[in-house]
C-alpha positions as YAML, in Angstrom:
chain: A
units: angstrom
residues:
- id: 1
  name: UNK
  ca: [-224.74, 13.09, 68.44]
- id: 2
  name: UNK
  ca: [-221.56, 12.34, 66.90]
- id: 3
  name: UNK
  ca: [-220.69, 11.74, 63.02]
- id: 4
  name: UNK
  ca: [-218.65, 8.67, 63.61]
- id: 5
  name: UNK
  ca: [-220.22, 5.91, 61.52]
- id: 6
  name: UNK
  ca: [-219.98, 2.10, 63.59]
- id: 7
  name: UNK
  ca: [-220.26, -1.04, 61.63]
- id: 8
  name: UNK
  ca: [-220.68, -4.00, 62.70]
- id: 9
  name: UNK
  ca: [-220.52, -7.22, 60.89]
- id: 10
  name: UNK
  ca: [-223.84, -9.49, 60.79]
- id: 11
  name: UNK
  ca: [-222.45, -11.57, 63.45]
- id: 12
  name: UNK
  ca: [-221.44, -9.22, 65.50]
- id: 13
  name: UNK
  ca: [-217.89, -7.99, 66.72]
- id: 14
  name: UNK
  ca: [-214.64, -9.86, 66.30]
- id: 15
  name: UNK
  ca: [-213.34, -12.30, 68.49]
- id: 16
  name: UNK
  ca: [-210.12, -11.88, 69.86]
- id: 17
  name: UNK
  ca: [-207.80, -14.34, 70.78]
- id: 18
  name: UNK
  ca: [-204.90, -14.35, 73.03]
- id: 19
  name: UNK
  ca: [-201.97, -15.74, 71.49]
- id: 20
  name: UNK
  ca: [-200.27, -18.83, 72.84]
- id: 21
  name: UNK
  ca: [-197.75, -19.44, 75.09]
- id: 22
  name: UNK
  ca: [-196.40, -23.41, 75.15]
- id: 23
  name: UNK
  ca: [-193.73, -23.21, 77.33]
- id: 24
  name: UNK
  ca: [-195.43, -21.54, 79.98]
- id: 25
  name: UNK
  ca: [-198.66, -23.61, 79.70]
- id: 26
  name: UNK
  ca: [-196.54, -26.57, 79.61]
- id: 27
  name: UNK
  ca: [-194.77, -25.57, 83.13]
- id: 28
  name: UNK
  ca: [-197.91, -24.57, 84.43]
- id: 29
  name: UNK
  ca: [-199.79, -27.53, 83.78]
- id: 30
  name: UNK
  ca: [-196.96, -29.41, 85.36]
- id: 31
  name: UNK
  ca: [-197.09, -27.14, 88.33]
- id: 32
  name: UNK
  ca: [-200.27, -27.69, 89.12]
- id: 33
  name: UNK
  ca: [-199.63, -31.27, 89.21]
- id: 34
  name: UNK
  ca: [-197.94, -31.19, 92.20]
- id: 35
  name: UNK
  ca: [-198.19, -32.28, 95.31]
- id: 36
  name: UNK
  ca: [-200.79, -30.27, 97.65]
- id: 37
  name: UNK
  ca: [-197.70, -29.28, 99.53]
- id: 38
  name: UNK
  ca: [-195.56, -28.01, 97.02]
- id: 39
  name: UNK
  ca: [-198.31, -26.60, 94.55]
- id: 40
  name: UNK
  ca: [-198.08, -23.05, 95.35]
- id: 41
  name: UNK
  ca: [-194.14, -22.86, 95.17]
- id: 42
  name: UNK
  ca: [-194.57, -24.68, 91.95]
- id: 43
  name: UNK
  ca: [-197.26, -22.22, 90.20]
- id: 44
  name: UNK
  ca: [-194.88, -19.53, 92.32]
- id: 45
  name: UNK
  ca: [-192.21, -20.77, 90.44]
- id: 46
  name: UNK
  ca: [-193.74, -19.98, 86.63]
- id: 47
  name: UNK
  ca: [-195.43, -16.70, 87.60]
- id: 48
  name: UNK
  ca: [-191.37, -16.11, 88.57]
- id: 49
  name: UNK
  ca: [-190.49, -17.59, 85.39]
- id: 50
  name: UNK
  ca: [-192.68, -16.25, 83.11]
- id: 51
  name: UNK
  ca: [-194.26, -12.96, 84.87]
- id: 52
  name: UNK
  ca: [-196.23, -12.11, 81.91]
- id: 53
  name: UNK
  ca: [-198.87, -15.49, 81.35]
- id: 54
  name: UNK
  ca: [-202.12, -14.18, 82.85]
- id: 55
  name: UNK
  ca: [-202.93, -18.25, 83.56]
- id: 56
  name: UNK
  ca: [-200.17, -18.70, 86.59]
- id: 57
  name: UNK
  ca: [-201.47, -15.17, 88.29]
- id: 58
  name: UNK
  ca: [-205.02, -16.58, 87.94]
- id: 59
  name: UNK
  ca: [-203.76, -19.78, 89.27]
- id: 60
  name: UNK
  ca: [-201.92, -18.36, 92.16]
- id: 61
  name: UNK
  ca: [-204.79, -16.47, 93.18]
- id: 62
  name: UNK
  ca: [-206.69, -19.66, 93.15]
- id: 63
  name: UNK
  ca: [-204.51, -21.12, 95.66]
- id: 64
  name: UNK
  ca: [-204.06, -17.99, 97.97]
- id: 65
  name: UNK
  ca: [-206.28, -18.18, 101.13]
- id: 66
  name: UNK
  ca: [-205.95, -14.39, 102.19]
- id: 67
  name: UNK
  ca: [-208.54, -12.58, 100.42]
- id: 68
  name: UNK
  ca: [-206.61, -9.52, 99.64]
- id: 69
  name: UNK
  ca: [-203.47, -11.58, 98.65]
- id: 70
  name: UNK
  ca: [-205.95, -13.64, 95.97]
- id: 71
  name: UNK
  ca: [-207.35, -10.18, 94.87]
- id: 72
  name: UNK
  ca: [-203.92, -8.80, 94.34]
- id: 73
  name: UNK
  ca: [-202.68, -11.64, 92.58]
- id: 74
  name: UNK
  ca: [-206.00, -11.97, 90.27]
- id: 75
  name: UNK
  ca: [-205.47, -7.92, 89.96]
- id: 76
  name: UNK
  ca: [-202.20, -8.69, 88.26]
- id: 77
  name: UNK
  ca: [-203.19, -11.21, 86.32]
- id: 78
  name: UNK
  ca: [-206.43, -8.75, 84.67]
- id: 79
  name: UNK
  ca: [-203.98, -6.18, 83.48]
- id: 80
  name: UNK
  ca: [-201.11, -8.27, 82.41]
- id: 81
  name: UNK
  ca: [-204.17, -9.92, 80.41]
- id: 82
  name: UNK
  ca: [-205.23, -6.50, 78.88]
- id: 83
  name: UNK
  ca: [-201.39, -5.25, 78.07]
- id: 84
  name: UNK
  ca: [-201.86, -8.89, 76.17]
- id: 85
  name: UNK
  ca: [-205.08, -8.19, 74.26]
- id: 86
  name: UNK
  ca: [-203.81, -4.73, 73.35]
- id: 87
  name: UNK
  ca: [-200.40, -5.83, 72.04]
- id: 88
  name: UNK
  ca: [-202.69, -8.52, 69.80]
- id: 89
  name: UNK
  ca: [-204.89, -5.72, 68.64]
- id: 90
  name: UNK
  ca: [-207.90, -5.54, 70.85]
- id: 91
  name: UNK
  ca: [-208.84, -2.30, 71.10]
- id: 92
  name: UNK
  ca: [-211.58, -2.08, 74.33]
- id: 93
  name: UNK
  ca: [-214.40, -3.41, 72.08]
- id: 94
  name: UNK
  ca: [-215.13, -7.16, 70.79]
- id: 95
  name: UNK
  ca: [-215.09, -10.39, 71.92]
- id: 96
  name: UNK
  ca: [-212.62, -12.42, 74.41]
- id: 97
  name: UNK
  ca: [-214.61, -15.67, 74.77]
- id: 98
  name: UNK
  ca: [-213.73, -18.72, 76.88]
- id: 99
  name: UNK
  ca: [-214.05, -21.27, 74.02]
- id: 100
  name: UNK
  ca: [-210.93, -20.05, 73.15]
- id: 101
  name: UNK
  ca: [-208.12, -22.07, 75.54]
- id: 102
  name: UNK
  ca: [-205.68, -19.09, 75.34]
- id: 103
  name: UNK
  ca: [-208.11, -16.51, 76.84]
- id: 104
  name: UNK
  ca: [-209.14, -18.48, 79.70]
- id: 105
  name: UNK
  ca: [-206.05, -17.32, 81.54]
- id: 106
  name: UNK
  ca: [-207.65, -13.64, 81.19]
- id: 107
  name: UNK
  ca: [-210.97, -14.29, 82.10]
- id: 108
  name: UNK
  ca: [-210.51, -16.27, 84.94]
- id: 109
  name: UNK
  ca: [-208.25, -13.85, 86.48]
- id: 110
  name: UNK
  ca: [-211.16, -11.57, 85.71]
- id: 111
  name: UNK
  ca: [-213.43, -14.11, 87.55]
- id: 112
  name: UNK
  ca: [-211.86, -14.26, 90.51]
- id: 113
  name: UNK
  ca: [-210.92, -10.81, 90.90]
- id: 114
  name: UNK
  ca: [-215.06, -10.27, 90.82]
- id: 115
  name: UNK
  ca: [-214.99, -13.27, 93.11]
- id: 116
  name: UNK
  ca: [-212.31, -11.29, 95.72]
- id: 117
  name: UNK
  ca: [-213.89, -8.17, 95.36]
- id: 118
  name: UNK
  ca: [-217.37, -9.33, 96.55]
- id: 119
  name: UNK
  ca: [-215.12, -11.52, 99.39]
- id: 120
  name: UNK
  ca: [-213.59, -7.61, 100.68]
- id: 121
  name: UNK
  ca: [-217.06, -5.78, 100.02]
- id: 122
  name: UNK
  ca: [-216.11, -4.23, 96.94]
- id: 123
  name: UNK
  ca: [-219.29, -4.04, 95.56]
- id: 124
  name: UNK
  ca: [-218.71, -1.19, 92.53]
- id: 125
  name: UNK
  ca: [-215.47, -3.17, 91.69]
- id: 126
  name: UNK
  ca: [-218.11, -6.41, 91.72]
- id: 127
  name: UNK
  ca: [-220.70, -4.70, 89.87]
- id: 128
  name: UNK
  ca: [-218.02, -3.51, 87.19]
- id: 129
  name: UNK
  ca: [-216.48, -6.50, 86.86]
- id: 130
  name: UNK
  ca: [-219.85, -8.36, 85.89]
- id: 131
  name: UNK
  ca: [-220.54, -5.76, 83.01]
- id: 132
  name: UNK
  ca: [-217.09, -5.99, 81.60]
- id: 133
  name: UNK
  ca: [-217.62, -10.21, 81.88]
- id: 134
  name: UNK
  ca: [-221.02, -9.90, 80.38]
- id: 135
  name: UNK
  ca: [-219.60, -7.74, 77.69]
- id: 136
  name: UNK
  ca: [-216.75, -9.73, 76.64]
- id: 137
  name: UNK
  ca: [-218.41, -13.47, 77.04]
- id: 138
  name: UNK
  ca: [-222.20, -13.22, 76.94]
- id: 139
  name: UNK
  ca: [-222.59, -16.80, 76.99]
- id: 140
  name: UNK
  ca: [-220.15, -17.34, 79.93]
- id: 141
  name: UNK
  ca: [-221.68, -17.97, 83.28]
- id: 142
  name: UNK
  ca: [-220.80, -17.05, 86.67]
...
């Protein structure tokens, strides 16, 4: 048994929140009001633009139809998300809840990269994923 003393607060541990990133949201929402046939190109366009906002990766993984292609893009998207949480202090542990606009970006990415993995049979990767949702949203569903 190790020495290390934890403490957590009353209600439990922090939440952390993903800074924003206005210029990027603001191209990305207009991205994704484009026309079906352009849409892709368009959130193409910001991920090329601004290669670091977990939201277009997540988004273009959305819109991919090839299962591994969505999965790759998704898999992007969940580590640029964690270099993120890291470089805003996260340290593994606390809270990254969906209430917050800014982490939604993260989490779906993390959604649909449990989504992809079940689509390829994946099923640690699934399993994983689930634990590491559960862990960092309790109250989020999926």
């Amino acid at each position: 048994m190790s020495d290390q003393r934890i403490d957590l607060s009353p209600s439990g541990p922090p939440d952390s929140i993903l800074p924003a990133e206005p210029e990027a949201a603001r191209a990305l929402e207009a991205a994704l009001a484009s026309s079906d046939d352009d849409l892709r190109s368009a959130v193409g366009a910001v991920v090329a633009r601004w290669p670091r906002y977990v939201d277009a990766w997540a988004r273009l993984g959305e819109l991919s139809t090839e299962p591994i292609e969505s999965y790759a893009y998704f898999r992007i998207g969940y580590h640029r998300g964690l270099d993120a949480l890291r470089a805003s202090g996260w340290r593994g542990t606390g809270y990254v809840r969906w209430k917050h606009e800014t982490n939604r970006g993260f989490l779906r990415a993390l959604l649909g990269l449990r989504a992809a993995a079940l689509l390829i049979e994946e099923h640690d990767e699934v399993e994983r994923i689930g634990e590491f949702l559960k862990q960092l949203d309790p109250e989020l569903e999926f």
